[in-house]
C-alpha positions in Angstrom: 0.0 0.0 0.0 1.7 3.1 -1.1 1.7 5.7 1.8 0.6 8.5 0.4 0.1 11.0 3.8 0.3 14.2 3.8 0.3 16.2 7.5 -3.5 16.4 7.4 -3.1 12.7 7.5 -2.5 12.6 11.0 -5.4 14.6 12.0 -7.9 12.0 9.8 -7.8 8.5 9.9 -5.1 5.2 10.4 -7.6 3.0 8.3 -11.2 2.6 8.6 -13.1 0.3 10.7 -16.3 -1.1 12.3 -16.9 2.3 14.5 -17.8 2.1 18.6 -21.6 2.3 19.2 -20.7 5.1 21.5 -19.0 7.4 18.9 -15.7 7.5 17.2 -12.2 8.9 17.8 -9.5 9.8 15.1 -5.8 8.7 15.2 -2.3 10.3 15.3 0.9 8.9 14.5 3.5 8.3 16.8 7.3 9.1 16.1 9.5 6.4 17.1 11.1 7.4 14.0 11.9 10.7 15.0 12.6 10.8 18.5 13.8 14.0 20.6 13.4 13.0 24.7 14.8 16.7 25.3 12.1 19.5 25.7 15.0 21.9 24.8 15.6 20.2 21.8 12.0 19.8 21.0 11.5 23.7 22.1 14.9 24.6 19.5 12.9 21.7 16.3 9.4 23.6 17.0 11.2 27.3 16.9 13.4 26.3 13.9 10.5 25.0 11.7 8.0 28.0 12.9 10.6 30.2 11.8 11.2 29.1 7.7 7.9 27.9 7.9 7.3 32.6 8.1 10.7 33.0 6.2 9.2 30.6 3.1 13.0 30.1 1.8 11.4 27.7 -0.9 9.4 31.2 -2.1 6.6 28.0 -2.0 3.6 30.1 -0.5 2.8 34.0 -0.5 1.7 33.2 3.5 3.8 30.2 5.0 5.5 27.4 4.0 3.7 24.6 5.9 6.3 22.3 4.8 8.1 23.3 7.7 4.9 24.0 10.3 1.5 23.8 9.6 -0.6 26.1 11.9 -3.4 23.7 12.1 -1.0 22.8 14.9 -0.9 26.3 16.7 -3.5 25.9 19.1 -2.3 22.1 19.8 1.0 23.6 20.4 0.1 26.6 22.5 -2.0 24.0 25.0 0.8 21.3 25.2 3.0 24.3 26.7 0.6 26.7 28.4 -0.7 23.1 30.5 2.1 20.7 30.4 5.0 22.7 29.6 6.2 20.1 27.0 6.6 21.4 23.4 5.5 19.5 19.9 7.5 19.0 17.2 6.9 18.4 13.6 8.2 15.2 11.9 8.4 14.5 8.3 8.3 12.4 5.3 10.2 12.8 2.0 7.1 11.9 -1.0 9.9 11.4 -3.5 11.0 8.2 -1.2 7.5 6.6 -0.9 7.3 9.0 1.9 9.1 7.0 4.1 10.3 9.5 7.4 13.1 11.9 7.5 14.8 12.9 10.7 14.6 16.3 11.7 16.9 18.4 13.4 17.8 17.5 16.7 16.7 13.7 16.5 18.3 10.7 18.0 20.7 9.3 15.9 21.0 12.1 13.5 24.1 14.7 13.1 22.4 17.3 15.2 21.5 15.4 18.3 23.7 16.5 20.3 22.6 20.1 19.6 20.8 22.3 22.4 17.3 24.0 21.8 19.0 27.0 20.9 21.4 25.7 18.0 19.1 23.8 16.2 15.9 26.7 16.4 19.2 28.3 14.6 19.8 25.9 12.0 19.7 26.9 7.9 16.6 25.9 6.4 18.5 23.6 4.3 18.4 21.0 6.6 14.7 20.1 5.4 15.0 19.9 1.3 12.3 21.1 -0.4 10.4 18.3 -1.1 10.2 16.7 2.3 6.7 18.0 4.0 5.6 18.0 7.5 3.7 14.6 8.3 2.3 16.0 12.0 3.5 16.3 15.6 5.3 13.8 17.6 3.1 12.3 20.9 4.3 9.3 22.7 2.8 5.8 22.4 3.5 3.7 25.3 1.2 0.6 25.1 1.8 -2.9 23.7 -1.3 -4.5 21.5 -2.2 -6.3 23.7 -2.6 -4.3 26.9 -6.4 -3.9 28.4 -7.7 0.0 29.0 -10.9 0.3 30.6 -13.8 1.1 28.8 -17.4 2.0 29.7 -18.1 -1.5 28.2 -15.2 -2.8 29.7 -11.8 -3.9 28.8 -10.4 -3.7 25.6 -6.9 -4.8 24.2 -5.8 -0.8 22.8 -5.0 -1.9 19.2 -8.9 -3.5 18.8 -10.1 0.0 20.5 -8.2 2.1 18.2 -8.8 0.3 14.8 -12.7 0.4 16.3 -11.8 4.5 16.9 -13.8 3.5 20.7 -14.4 6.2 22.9 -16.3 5.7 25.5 -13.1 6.0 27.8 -13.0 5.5 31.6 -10.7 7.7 33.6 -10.3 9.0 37.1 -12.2 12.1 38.3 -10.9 15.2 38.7 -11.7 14.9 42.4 -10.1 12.1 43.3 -7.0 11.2 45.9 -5.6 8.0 46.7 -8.2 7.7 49.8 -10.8 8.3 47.1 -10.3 7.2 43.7 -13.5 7.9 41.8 -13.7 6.6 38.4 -16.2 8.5 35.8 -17.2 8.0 32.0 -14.6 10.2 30.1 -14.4 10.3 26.1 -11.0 9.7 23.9 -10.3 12.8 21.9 -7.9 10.8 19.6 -5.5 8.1 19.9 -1.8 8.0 19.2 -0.2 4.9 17.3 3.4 4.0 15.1 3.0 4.9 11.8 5.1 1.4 10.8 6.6 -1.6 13.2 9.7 -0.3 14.5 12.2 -2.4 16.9 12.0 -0.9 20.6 11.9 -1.2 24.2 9.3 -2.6 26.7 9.0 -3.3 30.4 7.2 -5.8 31.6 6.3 -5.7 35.0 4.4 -8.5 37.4 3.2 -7.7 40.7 2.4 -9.4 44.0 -1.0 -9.9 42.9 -0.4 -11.7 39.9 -1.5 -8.4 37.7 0.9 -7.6 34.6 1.6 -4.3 32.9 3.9 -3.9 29.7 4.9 -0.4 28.5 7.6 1.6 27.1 10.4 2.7 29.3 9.7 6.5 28.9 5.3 5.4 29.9 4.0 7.6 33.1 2.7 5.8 35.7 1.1 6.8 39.1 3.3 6.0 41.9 2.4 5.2 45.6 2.6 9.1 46.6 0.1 10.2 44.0 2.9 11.5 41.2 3.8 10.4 37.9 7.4 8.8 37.0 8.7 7.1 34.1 8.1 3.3 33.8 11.8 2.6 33.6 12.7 4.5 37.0 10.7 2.3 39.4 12.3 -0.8 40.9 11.3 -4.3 42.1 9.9 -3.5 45.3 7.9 0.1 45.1 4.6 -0.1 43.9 1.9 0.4 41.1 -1.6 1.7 42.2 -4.8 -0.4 41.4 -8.1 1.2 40.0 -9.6 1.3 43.5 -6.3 3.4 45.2 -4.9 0.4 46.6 -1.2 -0.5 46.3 0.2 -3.5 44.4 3.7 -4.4 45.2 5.9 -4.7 42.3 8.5 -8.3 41.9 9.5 -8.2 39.0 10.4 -5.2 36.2 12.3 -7.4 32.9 13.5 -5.3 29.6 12.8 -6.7 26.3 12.8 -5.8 22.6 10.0 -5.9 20.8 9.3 -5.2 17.3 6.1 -3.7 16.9 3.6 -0.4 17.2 2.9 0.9 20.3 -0.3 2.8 21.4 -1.3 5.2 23.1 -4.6 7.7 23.8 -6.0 11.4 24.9 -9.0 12.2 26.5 -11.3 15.2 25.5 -10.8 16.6 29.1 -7.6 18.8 29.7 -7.1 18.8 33.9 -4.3 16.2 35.0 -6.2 14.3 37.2 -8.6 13.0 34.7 -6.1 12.1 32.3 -5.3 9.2 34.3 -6.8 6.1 33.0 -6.9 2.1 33.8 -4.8 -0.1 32.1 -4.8 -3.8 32.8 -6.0 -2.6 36.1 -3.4 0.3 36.9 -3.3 3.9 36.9 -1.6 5.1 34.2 -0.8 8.7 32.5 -2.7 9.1 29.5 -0.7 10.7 25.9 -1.7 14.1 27.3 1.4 13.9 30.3 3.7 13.5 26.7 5.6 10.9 28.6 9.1 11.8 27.3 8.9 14.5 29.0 7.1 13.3 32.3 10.2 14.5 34.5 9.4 18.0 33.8 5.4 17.1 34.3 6.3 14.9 37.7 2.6 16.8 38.7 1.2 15.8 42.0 -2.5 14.1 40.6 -3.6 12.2 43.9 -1.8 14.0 47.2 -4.3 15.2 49.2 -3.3 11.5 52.0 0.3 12.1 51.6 2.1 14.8 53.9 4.2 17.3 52.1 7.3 16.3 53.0 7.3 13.6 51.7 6.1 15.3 48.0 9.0 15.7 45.4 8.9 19.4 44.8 9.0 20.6 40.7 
């Protein structure tokens, strides 16, 4: 199938199918292709394409050359930093390549990634050839296929909810504290997926219990305090929080590559709190905590029970 996207693709949809009785959420793509775990460098990628996107080097528009940035992104933009103070980025594909991805400045593995914010918002516009176009913004995707959100109808395994475009979401409200976790019918704005199978990282982790939980290493998760950290900075012994509040001891965290896509959603509401959702029975941060960035997020969802000295401070 020839992949023939363009960057309104990632605001439409991944492939049709049988839509939720409830209603029916778009997709975006993920970037595993194009990763930048830095907000600096993410801030400096964002600034650089906004700027020749204005400049229109390519003399391609009489307004913008949306090549670089497409403002349909502004607003998306402005919100991810005005409430999470994380920045998007664009990412790309080159059409003359079956418009396969293109690194951007500042990515992994590419000559600039060891660039701050500031060098690479100052890079020549050269550095994105003419004919390569914007595919979208990068979000995180942090689930395997297989794992089990909650729905209002129940669980469902996150690929079969996001071919279906489900949304009848289940999240926590934005009341609730570990003493009282309240859970209350929420909706997916959109879901967040690998364009293409790409080799990675997961965790799995097994608790006490018997429950099971496999993520990506950069995935938020709720901790025993009521914050967020990264799955790959909590150890065998701490603990993952059940849908009820209750603590489930952790026994066992093993790394593994997989080769795969990874998943990920957002609901429609915007406060922290009920962007935390259930997966295979745990709290987890939903695509809106843009989990590479979760250090800088490391907000304080469920404290009201825990004294505040014992509260990381950002």
């Amino acid at each position: 199938m020839k992949k023939n996207l363009s960057f309104c693709a990632i605001i439409t949809t991944l492939g049709l199918a049988t839509q939720a009785s409830a209603g029916w959420a778009p997709s975006n793509y993920r970037c595993a292709f194009d990763q930048i775990t830095n907000a600096d460098q993410s801030r400096g990628r964002q600034q650089w394409a906004k700027k020749w996107a204005d400049a229109d080097p390519y003399n391609i528009s009489a307004t913008k050359d949306q090549r670089f940035w497409a403002s349909v992104f502004n607003q998306d933009a402005l919100d991810s930093l005005n409430n999470y103070g994380t920045y998007l980025y664009p990412v790309y594909v080159d059409p003359n390549q079956g418009y396969d991805p293109v690194m951007g400045p500042g990515a992994a593995g590419s000559a600039t990634a060891s660039l701050t914010g500031d060098q690479i918002s100052n890079l020549p516009y050269t550095e994105k050839p003419v004919q390569v176009l914007m595919d979208g913004v990068c979000e995180p995707g942090c689930y395997t296929p297989d794992q089990r959100i909650l729905f209002q109808s129940g669980e469902v395994q996150v690929e079969k909810a996001q071919k279906a475009g489900a949304d009848d979401l289940v999240t926590l409200s934005a009341e609730s504290t570990l003493d009282a976790v309240q859970l209350v019918n929420n909706t997916v704005e959109r879901y967040t997926v690998d364009r293409d199978p790409v080799n990675q990282q997961v965790l799995d982790f097994r608790m006490a219990s018997g429950g099971k939980l496999t993520v990506t290493r950069e995935h938020p998760l709720v901790t025993s305090q009521g914050s967020l950290r990264k799955a790959k900075e909590f150890i065998v012994g701490e603990h993952l929080v059940k849908q009820d509040g209750s603590l489930d001891k952790i026994v066992t965290i093993e790394e593994r590559a997989y080769y795969g896509k990874v998943y990920n959603l957002r609901p429609v509401s915007r406060d922290l709190t009920s962007n935390i959702l259930v997966a295979e029975g745990y709290l987890n941060g939903s695509a809106r905590f843009q989990s590479e960035y979760v250090e800088e997020l490391n907000r304080l969802i469920l404290r009201n029970n825990v004294p505040d000295d014992v509260i990381p401070q950002n």
